[in-house]
N, C-alpha and C positions, 0 to 999 in steps of 0.2 A: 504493500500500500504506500502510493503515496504520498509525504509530507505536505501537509497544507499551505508552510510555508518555502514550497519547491516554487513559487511564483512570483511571489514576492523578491524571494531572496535574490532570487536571477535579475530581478528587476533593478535591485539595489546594486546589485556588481554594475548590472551595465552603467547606470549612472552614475558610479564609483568611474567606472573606465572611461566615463564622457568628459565628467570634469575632473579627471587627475590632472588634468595641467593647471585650475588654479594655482597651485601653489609655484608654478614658476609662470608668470605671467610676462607674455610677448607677444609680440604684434606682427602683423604680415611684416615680410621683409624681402623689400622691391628687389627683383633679381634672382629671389629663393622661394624658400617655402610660403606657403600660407598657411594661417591656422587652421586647420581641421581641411586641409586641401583633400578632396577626392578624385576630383579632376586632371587631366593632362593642364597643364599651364598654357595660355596662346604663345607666349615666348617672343623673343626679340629677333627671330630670324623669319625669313620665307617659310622658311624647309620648317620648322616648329609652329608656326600656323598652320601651315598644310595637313602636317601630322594632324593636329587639335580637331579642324574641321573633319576630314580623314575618323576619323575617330568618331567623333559626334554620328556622323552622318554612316558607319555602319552598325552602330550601338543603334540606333534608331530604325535602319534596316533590320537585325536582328529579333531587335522589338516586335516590329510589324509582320515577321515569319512568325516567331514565338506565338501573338493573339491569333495570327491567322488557322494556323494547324490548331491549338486547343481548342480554337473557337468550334471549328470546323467538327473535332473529335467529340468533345460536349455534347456540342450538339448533336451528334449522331447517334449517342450514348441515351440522353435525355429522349430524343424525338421516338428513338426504335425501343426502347426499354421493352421487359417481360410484360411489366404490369400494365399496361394498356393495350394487350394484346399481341405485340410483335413476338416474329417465330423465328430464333436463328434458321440464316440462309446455311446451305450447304453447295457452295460454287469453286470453283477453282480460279484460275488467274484471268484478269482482266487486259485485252493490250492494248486497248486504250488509259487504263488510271497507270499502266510500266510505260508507258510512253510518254504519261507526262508527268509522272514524276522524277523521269529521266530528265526530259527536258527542261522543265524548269528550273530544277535546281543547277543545273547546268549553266543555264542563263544566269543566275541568279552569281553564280560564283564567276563567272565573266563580268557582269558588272562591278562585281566588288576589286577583283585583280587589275582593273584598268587604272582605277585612277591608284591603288596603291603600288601597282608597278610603276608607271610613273612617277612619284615619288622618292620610291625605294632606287630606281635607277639616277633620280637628281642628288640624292644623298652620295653617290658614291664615285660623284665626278670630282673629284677632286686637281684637272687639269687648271693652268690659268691662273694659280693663286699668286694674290698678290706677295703673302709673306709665309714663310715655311716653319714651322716651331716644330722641333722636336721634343715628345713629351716622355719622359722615363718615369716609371714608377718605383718607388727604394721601399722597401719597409722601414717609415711608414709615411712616405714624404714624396713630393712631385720634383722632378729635375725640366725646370726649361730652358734649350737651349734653342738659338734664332739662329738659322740655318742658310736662309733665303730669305730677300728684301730686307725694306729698312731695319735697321736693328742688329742686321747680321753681326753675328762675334756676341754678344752678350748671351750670358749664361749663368744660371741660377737655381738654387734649393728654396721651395715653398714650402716651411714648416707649418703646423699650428700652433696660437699665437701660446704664447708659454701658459699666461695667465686663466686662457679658458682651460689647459689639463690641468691646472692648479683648481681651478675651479670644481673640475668637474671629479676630482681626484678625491675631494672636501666635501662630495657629495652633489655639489650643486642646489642647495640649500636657498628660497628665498629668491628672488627676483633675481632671472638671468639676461643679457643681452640678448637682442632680437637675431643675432647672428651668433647663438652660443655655439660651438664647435665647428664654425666656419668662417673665423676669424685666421688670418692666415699671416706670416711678418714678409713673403715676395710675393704679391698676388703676380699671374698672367694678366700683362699687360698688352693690349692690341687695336686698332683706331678701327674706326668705325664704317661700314658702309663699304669696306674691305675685303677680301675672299680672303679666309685665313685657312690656309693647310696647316692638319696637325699628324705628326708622324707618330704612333704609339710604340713604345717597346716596353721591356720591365729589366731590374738588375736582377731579380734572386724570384717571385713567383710573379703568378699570374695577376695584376691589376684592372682596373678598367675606367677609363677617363668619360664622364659622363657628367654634363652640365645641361640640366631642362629644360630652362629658357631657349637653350640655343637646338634642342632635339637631336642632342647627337652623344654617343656611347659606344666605346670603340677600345675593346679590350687592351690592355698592354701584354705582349706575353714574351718571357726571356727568350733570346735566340732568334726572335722574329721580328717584321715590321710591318704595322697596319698603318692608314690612315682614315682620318674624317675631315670633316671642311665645317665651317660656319663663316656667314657673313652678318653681323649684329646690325640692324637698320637703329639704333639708335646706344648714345653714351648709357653709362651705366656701371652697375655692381653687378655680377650675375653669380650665381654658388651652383655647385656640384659637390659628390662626393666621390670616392670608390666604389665602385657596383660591384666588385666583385669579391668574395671571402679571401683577406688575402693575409689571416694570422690575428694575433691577439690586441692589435693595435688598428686593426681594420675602421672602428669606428671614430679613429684620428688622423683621417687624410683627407680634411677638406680641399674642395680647387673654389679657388676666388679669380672672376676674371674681372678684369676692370681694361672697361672699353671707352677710351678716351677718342675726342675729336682728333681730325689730322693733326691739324697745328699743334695741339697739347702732346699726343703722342708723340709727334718731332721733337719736341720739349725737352719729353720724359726719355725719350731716347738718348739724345746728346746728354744730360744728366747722367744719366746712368752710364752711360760708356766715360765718363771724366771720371764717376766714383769708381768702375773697374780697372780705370791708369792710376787711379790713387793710390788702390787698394795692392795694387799689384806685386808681388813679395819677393826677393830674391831668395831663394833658397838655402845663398849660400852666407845673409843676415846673421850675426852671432847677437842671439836676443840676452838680456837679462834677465832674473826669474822673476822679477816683479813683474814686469812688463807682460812678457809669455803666460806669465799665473791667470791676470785680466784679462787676455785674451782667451785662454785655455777654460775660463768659467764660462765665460759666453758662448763660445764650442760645444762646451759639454751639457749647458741648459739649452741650446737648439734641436740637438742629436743625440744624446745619449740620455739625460734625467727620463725619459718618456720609462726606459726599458730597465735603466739602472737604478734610476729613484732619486732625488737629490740629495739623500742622504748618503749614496755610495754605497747601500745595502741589498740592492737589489727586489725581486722577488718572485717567490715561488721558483720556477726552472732557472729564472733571470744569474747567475753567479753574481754576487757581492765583488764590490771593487774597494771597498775599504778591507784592508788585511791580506786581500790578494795577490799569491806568492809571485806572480807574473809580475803586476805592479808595481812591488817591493823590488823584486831584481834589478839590481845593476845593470845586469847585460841587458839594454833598452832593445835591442831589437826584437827580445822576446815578444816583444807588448807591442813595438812596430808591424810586426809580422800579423799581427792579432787585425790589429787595425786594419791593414791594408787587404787584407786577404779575408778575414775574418772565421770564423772554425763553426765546429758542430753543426756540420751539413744545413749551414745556413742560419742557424739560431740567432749566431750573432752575425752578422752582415758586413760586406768587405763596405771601406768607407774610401773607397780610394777618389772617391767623386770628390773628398778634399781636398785643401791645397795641403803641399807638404808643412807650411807652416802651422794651418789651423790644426794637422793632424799632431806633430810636434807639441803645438799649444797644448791639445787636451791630454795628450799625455804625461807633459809634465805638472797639468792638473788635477788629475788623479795621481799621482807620485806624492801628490804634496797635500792633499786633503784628506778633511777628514780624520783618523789615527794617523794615515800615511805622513810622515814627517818626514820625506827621506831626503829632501835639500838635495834629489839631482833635477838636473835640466836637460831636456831633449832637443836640441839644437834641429833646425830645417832639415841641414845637409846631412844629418842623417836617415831620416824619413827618405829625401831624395834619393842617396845609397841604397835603400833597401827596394826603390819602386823596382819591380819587373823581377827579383828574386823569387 
């Protein structure tokens, strides 16, 4: 038997599951989500319209097969029933009702293939583009580098922002940002009204680059190369995530694109390649430990606090880097070789996509944090020495 309160109760969960998001209170976020979105988004591109209406318009065809045949069936049920006299027929095959229910649905899935082949076929032209970005997936972070058109030579790691995994590490307790975990410190940057090619690959598993606005989701897989295209008809924020299961940090790789006007992306461009000739390190630099320590913190809260912890304790499978006999050792190449190549069939991730200084940096900051007191310093040109070993 049972429970009277089997009805209620189911009632109260759902509206438990309806409004559990009070308690973190946010608002649509132009470019991203919407609250309680069910919908495909219309989006900032052609191809993500199309999709949208595409959609509409066979959910609604679906619809109108759906009433049509139950109608049709009901009715057959209701009008022929026992109780007002009808007699089951005993007949065999009709070739007239196999001929057309051959044929319409026939037709029916021709109308539907036309206009999503079309479509599906403008999605995958990727000839003609104006600017070419290659996109890498790392556990658990985006690599973009500009390949082709303005921009070319620039190159960059798109983390998330430290403070939202701090956040969200604390629980996330209490009013959060309308972009919580899609706060990013290098968004993809690209100007507007543009054909942008984007080339997908991965370093260690499979990823998948996927932003809604713009309707397009385009696996990253190591060893290969895909691409997809969007062209944004107007400026903007726009968010994406990973689409594809790609390990324990899967739900920390947001992509942020920010689509600026020509002129401003000219801007942002020349900017950003004067901060890359600033930046630019000679390897063979003999740093200080103070100096290398401040930069080696900065390293190690971009890249490594997500999996090691800020404490240097790591967790669960994670190995601890406070006390760790690697880090301890004198002989630095140990802990170089770690870096660069990195161990246990991937677990930990080669990081060679750094410069030999940043790598250097954080190594001599883990040496020296935390219990680690060990007063050595990892010099560039050694990182340098060890690449391609």
């Amino acid at each position: 038997m049972k429970s009277i309160w089997t009805v209620p109760a189911r009632l109260m969960l759902a509206a438990g599951v309806a409004f559990s998001g009070a308690a973190h209170a946010v608002n649509d976020l132009p470019g991203g989500p919407m609250v309680r979105q069910l919908n495909l988004p219309v989006g900032a591109t052609r191809i993500s319209q199309e999709q949208h209406s595409l959609h509409n318009a066979l959910l609604l065809l679906c619809l109108a097969i759906f009433i049509g045949v139950f109608a049709v069936m009901f009715y057959s049920i209701w009008k022929h029933r026992k109780s007002v006299g009808h007699k089951a027929a005993n007949f065999h095959e009709s070739v007239v009702v196999e001929v057309i229910w051959t044929i319409v649905p026939f037709i029916i899935v021709i109308l539907m293939a036309l206009p999503a082949t079309k479509i599906l076929v403008a999605q995958k032209d990727t000839t003609n583009a104006d600017l070419t970005i290659k996109v890498t997936g790392y556990q658990w972070k985006w690599g973009y580098d500009y390949i082709k058109g303005e921009g070319e030579g620039l190159s960059f790691i798109s983390t998330l922002d430290s403070s939202h995994r701090a956040l969200s590490d604390a629980g996330a307790k209490g009013n959060v940002p309308d972009d919580y975990l899609l706060k990013v410190d290098n968004p993809l940057v690209v100007p507007e009204k543009q054909k942008i090619r984007i080339i997908t690959t991965a370093n260690d598993v499979i990823h998948a680059f996927a932003v809604p606005q713009f309707g397009i989701k385009q696996d990253a897989i190591p060893g290969f190369v895909r691409d997809t295209w969007f062209r944004a008809e107007r400026t903007g924020d726009f968010y994406g995530q990973c689409q594809e299961l790609c390990g324990k940090e899967h739900a920390y790789m947001p992509i942020h694109v920010k689509v600026l006007s020509a002129a401003d992306y000219t801007a942002w461009v020349d900017t950003k390649k004067k901060e890359a000739a600033a930046k630019l390190d000679d390897p063979n630099k003999v740093w200080t430990l103070p100096d290398i320590l401040a930069r080696g913190e900065r390293v190690y809260a971009a890249n490594c606090a997500a999996c090691h912890q800020a404490n240097g304790k790591g967790a669960g499978p994670i190995k601890p880097l406070d006390g760790s006999a690697v880090v301890l050792d004198a002989d630095h190449t140990k802990q170089i070789h770690v870096l660069l190549n990195g161990q246990n069939n991937g677990a930990m991730p080669s990081w060679k996509q750094l410069s030999d200084t940043d790598l250097a940096a954080v190594a001599t900051y883990t040496k020296n944090s935390w219990s680690n007191k060990t007063g050595q310093l990892v010099q560039p040109a050694e990182v340098l020495a060890q690449r391609g070993k």
